[in-house]
Steps between C-alpha positions, in 0.01 A plus 500: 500500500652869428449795724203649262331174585522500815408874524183427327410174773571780808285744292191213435583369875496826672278729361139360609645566830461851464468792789196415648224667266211297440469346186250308253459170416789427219303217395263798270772559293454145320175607458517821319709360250823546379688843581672771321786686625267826504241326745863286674646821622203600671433260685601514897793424579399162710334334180766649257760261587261187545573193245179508403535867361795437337295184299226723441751755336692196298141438354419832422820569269542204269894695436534399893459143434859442365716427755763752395271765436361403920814555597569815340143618637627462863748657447443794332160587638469265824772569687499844465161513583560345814809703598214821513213346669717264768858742519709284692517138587483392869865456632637690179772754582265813390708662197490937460149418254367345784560745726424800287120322406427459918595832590 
């Protein structure tokens, strides 16, 4: 496994944990049918990051099927996207973005 692998497992793993806010049923999203990343990046931040999103997503883009093209999707647009709505990692040595986005 490579590091961007195992980044992506923490990011599945961790972020239904969340901080606490209440949240909805993820088990909706199957049911509204596949996602685009318009109606992805609005969602809150606890069902964002849930596997089933992601699936939802895959369906909704038939270019996000590929593997290769997946791949290039988290990073380019995932983990970016989850460096602005969770800023630092628990136990992460908080870089001078971090800090600057708290204050």
């Amino acid at each position: 496994m490579n590091r961007i692998d195992i980044w992506l497992l923490i990011i599945v793993a961790v972020a239904p944990c969340g901080c606490g806010e209440a949240t909805a049923p993820a088990a909706n999203l199957g049911e509204q049918g596949p996602l685009t990343v318009e109606k992805w990046k609005q969602l809150p931040v606890s069902q964002k990051y849930d596997e089933s999103s992601f699936e939802s997503l895959r369906l909704g883009d038939t270019k996000l099927q590929s593997e290769r093209n997946w791949h290039k999707f988290m990073m380019n647009v995932v983990i970016p996207e989850r460096k602005k709505d969770i800023p630092a990692v628990p136990g992460e040595r908080p870089t001078d973005d971090n800090v600057s986005q708290n204050k």
